[in-house]
PDB file of N, CA, C and O in Angstrom:
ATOM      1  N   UNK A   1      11.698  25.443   8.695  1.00  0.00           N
ATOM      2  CA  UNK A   1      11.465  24.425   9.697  1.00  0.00           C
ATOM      3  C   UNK A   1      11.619  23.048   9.041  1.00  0.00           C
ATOM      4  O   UNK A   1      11.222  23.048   7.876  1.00  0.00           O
ATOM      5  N   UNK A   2      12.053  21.970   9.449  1.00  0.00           N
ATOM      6  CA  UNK A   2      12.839  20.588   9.281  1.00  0.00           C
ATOM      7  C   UNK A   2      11.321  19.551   9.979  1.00  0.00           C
ATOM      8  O   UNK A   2      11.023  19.658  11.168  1.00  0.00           O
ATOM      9  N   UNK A   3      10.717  18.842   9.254  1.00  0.00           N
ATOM     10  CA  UNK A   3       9.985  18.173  10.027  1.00  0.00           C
ATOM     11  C   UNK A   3      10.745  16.508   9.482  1.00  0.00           C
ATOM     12  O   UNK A   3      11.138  16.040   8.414  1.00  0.00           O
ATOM     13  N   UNK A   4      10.653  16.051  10.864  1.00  0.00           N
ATOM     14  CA  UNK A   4      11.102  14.723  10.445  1.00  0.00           C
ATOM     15  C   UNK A   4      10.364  13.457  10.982  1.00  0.00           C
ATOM     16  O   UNK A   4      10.286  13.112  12.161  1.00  0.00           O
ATOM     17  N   UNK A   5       9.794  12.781   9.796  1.00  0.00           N
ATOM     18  CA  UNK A   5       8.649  11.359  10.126  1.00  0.00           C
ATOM     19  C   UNK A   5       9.411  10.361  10.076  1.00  0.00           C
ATOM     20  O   UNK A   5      10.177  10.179   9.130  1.00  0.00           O
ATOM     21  N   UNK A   6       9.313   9.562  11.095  1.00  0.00           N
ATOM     22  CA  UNK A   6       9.522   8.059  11.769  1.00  0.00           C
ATOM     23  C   UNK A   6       9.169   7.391  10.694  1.00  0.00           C
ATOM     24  O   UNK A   6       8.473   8.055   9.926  1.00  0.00           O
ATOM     25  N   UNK A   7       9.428   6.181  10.322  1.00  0.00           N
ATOM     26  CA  UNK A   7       8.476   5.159   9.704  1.00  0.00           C
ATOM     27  C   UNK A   7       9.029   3.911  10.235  1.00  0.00           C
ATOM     28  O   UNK A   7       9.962   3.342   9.669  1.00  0.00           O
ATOM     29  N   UNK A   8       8.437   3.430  11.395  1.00  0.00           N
ATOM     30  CA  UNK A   8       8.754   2.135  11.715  1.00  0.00           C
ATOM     31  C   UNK A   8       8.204   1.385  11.409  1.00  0.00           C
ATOM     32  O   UNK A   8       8.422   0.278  11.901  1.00  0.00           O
ATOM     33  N   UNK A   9       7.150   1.550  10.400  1.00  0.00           N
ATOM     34  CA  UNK A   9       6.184   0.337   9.303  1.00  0.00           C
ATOM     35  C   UNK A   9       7.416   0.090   8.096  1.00  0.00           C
ATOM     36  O   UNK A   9       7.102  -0.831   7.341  1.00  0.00           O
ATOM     37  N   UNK A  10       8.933   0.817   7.723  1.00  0.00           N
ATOM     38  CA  UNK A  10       9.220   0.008   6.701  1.00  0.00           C
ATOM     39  C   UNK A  10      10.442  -1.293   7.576  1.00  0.00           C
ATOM     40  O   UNK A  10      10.598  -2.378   7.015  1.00  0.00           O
ATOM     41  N   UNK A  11      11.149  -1.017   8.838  1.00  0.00           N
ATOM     42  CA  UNK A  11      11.418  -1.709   9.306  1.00  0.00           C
ATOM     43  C   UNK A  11      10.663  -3.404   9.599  1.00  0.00           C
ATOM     44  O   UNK A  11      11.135  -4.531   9.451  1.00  0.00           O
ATOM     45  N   UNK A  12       9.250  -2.897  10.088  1.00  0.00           N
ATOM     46  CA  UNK A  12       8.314  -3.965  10.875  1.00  0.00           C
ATOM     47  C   UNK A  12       7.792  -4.716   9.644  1.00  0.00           C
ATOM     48  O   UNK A  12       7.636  -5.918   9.858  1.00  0.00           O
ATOM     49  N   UNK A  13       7.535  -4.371   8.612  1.00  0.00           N
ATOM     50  CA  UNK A  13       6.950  -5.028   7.747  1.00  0.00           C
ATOM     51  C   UNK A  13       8.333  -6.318   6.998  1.00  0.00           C
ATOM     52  O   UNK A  13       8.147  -7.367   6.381  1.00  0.00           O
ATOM     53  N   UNK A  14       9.293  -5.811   7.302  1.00  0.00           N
ATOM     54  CA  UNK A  14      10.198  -6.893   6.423  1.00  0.00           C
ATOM     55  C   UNK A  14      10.577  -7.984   7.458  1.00  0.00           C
ATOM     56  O   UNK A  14      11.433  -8.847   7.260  1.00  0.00           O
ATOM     57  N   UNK A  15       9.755  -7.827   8.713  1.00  0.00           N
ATOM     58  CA  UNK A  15      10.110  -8.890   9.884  1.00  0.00           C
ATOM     59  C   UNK A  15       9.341 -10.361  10.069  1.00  0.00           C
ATOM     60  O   UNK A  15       8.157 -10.397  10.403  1.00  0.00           O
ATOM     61  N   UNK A  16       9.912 -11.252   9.889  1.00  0.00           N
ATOM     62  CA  UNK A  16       8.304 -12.437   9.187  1.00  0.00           C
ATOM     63  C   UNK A  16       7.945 -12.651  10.465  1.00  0.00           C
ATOM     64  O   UNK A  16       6.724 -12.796  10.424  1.00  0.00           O
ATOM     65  N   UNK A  17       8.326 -12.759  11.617  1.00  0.00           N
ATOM     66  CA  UNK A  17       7.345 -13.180  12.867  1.00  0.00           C
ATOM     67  C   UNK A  17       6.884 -12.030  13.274  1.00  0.00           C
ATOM     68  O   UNK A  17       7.437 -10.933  13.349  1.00  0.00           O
ATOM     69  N   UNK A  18       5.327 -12.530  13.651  1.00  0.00           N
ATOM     70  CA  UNK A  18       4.113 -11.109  13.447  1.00  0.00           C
ATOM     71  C   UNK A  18       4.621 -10.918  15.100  1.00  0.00           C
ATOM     72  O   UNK A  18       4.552 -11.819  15.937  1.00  0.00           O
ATOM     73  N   UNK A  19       5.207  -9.363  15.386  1.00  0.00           N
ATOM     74  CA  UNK A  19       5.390  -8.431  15.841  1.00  0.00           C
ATOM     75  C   UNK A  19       3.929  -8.091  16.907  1.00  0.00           C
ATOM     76  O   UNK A  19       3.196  -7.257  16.376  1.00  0.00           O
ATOM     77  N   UNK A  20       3.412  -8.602  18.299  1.00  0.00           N
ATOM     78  CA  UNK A  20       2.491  -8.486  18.421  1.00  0.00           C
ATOM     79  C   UNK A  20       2.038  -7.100  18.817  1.00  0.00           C
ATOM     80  O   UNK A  20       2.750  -6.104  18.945  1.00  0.00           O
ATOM     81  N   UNK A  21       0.619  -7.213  19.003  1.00  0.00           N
ATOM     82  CA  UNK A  21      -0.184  -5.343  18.305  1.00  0.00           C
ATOM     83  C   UNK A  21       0.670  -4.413  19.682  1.00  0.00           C
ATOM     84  O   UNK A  21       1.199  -3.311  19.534  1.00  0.00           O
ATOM     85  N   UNK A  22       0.617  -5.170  20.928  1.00  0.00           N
ATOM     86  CA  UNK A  22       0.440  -4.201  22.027  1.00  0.00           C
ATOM     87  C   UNK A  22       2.421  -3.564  22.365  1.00  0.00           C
ATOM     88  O   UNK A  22       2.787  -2.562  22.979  1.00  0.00           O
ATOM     89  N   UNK A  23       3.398  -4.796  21.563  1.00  0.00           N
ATOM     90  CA  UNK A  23       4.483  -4.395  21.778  1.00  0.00           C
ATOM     91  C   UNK A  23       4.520  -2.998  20.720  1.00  0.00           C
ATOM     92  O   UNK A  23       5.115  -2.002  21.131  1.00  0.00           O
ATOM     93  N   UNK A  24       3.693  -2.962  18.997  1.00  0.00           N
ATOM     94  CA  UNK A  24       4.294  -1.819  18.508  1.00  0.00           C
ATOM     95  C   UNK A  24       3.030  -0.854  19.039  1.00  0.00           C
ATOM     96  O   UNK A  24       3.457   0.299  18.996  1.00  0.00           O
ATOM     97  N   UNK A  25       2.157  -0.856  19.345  1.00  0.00           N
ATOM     98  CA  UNK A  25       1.591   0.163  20.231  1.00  0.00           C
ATOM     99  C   UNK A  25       2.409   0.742  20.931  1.00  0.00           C
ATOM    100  O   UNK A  25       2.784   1.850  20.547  1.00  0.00           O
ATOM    101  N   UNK A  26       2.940   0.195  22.160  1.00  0.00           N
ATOM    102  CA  UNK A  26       4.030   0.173  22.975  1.00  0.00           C
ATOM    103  C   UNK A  26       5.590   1.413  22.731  1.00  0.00           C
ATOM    104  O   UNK A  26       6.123   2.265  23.442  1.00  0.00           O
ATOM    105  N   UNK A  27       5.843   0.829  21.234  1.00  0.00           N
ATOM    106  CA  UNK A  27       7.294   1.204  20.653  1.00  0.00           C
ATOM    107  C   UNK A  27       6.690   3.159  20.134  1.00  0.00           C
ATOM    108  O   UNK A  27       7.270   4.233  20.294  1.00  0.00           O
ATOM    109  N   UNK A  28       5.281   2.809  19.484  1.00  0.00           N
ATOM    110  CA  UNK A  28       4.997   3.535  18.718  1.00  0.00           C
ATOM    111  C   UNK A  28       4.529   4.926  19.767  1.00  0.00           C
ATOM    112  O   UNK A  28       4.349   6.068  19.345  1.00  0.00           O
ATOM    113  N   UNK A  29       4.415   4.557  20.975  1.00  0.00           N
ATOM    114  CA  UNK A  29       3.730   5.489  21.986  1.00  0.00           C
ATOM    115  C   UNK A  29       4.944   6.245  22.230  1.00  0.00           C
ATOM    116  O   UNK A  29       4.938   7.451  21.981  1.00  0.00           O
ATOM    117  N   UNK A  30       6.259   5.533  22.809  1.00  0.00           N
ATOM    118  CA  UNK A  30       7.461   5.827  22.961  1.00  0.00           C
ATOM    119  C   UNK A  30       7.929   6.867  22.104  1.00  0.00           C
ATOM    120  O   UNK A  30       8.204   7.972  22.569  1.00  0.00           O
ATOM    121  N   UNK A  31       8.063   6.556  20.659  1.00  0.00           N
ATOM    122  CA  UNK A  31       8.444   7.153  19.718  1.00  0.00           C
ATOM    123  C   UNK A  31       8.001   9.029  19.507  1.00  0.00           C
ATOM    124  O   UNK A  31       8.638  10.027  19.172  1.00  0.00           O
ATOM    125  N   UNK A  32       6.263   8.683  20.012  1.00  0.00           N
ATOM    126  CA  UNK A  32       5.610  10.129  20.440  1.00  0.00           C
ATOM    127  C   UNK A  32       6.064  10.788  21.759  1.00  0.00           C
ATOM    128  O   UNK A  32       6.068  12.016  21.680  1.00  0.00           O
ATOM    129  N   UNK A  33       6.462  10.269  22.996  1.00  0.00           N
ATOM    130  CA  UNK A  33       6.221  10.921  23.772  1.00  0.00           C
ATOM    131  C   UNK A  33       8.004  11.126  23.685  1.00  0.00           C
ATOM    132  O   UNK A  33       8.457  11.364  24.805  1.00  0.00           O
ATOM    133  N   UNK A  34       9.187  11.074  22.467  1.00  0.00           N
ATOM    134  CA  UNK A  34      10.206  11.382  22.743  1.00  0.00           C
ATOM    135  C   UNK A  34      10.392  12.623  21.314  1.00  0.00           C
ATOM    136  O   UNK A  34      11.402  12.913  20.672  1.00  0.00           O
ATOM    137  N   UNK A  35       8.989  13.132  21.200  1.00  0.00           N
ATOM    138  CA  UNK A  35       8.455  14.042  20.214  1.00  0.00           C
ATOM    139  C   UNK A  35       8.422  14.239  18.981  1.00  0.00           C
ATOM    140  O   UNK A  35       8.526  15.346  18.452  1.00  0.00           O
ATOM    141  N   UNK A  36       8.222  12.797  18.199  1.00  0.00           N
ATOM    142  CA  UNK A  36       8.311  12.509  16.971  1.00  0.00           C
ATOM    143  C   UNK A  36       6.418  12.032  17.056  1.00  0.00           C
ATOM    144  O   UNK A  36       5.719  11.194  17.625  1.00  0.00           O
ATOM    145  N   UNK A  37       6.189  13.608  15.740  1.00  0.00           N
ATOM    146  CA  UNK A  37       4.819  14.008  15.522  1.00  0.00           C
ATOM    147  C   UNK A  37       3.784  13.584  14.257  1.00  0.00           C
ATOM    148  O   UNK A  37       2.572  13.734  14.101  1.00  0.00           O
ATOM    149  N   UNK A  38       4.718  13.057  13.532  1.00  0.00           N
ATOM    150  CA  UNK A  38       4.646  12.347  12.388  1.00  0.00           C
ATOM    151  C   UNK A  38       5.116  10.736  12.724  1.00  0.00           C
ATOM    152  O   UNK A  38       6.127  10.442  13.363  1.00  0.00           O
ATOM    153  N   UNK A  39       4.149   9.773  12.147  1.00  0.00           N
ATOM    154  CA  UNK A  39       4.889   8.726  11.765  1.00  0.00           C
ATOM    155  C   UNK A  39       4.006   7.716  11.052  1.00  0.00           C
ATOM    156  O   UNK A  39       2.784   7.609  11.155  1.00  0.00           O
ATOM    157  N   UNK A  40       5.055   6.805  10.116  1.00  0.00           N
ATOM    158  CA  UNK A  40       4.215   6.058   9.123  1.00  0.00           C
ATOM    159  C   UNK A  40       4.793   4.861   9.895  1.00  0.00           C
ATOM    160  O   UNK A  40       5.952   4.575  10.198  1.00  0.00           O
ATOM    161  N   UNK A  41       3.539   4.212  10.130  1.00  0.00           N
ATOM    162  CA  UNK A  41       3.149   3.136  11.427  1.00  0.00           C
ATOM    163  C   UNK A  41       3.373   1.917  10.929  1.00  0.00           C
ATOM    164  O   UNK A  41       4.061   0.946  11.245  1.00  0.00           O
ATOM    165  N   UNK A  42       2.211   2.357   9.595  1.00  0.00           N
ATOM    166  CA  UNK A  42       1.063   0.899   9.443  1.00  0.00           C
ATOM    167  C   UNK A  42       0.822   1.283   7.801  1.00  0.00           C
ATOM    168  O   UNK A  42       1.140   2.375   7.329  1.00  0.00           O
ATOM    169  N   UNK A  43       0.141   0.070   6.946  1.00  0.00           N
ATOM    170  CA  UNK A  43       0.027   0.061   5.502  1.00  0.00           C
ATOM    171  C   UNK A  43      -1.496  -0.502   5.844  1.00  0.00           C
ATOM    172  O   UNK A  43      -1.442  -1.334   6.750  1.00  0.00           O
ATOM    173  N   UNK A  44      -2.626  -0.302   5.431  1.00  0.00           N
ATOM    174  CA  UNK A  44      -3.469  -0.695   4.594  1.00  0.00           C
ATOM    175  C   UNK A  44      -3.802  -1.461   3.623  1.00  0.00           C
ATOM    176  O   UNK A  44      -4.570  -1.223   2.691  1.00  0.00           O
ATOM    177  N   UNK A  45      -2.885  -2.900   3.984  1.00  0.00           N
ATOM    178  CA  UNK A  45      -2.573  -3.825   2.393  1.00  0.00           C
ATOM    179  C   UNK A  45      -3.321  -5.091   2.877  1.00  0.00           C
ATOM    180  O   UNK A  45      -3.581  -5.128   4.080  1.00  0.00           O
ATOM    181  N   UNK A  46      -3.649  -5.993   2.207  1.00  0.00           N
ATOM    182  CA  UNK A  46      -4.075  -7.173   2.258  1.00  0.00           C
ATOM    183  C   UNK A  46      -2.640  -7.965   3.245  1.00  0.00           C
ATOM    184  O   UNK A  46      -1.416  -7.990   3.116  1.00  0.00           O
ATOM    185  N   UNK A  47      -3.707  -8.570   4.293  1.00  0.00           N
ATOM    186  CA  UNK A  47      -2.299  -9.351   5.304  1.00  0.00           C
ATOM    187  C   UNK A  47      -1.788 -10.268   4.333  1.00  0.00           C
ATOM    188  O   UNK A  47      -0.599 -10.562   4.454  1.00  0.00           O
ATOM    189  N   UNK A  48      -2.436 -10.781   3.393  1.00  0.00           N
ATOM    190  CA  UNK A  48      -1.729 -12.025   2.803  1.00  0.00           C
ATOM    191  C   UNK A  48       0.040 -11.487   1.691  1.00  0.00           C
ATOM    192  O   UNK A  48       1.046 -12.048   1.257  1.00  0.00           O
ATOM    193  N   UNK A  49      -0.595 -10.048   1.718  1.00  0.00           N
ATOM    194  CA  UNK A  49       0.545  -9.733   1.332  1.00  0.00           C
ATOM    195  C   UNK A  49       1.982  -8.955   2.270  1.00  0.00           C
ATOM    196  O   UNK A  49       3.176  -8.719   2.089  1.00  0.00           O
ATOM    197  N   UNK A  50       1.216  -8.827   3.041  1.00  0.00           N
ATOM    198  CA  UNK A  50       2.273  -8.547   4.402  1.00  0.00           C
ATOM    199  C   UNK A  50       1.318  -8.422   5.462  1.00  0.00           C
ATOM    200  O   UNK A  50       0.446  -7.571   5.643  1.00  0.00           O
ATOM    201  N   UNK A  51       1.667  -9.496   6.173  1.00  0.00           N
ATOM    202  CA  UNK A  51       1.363 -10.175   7.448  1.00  0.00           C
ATOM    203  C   UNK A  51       1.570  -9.191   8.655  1.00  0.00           C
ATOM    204  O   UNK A  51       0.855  -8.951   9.628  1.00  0.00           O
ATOM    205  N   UNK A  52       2.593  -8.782   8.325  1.00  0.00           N
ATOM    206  CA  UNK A  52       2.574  -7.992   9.431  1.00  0.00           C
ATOM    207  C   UNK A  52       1.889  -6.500  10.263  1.00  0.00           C
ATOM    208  O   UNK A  52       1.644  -6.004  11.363  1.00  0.00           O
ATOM    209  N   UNK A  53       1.814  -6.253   8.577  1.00  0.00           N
ATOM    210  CA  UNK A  53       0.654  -4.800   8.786  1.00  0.00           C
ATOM    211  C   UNK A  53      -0.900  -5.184   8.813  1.00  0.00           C
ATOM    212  O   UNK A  53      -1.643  -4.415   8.203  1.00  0.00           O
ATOM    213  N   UNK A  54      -1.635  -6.604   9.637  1.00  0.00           N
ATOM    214  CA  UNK A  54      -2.547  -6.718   9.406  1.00  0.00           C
ATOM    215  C   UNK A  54      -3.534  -6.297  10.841  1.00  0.00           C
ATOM    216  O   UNK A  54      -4.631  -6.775  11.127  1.00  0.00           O
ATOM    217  N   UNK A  55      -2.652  -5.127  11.699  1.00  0.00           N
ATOM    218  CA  UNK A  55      -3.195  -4.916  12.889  1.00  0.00           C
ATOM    219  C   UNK A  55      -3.253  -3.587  12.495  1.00  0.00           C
ATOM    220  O   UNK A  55      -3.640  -2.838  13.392  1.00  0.00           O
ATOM    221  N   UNK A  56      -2.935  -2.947  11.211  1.00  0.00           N
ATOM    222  CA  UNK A  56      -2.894  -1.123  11.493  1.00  0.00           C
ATOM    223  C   UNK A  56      -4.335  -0.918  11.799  1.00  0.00           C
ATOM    224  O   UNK A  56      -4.450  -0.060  12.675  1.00  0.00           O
ATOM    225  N   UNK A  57      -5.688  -1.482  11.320  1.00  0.00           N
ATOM    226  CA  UNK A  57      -6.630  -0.468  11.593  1.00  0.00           C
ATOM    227  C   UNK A  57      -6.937  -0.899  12.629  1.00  0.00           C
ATOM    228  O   UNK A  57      -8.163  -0.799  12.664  1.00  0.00           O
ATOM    229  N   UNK A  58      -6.516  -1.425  13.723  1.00  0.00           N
ATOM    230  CA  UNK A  58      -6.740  -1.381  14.926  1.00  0.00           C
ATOM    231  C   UNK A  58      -5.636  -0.531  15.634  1.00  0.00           C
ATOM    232  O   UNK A  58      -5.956   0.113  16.634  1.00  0.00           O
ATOM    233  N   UNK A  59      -4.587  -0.502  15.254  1.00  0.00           N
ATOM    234  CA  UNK A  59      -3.339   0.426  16.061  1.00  0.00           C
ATOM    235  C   UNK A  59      -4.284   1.495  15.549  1.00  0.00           C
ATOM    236  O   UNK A  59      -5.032   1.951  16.414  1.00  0.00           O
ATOM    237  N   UNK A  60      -4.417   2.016  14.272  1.00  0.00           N
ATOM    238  CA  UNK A  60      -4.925   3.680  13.545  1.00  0.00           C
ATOM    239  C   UNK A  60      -6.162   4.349  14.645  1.00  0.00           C
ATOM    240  O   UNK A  60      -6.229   5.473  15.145  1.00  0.00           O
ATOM    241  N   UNK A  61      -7.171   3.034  14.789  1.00  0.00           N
ATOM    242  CA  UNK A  61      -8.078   3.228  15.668  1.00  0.00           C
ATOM    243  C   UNK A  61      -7.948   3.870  17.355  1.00  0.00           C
ATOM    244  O   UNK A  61      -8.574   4.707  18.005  1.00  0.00           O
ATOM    245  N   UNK A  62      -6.814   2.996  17.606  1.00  0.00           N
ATOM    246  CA  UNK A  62      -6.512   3.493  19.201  1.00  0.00           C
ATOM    247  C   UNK A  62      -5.932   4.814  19.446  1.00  0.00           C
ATOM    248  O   UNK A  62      -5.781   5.148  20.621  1.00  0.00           O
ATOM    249  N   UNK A  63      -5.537   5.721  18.389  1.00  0.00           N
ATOM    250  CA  UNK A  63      -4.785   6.807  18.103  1.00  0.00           C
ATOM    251  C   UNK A  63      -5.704   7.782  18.110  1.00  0.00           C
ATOM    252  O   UNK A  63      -5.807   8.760  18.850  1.00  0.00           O
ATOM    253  N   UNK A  64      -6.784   7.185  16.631  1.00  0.00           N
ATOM    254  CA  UNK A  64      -7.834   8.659  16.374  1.00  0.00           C
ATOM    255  C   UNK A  64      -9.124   8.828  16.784  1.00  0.00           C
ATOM    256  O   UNK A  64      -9.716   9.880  16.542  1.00  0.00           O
TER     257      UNK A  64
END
């Protein structure tokens, strides 16, 4: 069996205007309901070092 994970956190993170929470909620819901079961979202890093992943534990939250 072939499992294959999304990662639209390495795309989103190299994007400098912050990406707001509810559009990649949005992208990221999509992405599941077109049956992709795996995916690396979001990083856990200090925003000052990427700005853009500074909403994952609120996206992580709405998930689990």
């Amino acid at each position: 069996m072939i499992h294959i994970t999304e990662c639209p956190r390495d795309a989103m993170q190299g994007i400098k205007e912050f990406i707001p929470t509810d559009v990649k909620a949005d992208y990221i819901n999509k992405l599941l309901k077109v049956g992709f079961d795996v995916l690396d979202f979001g990083s856990f890093v200090s925003p000052y070092a990427i700005p853009q992943m500074k909403d994952t534990p609120w996206l992580f939250r709405s998930w689990s």
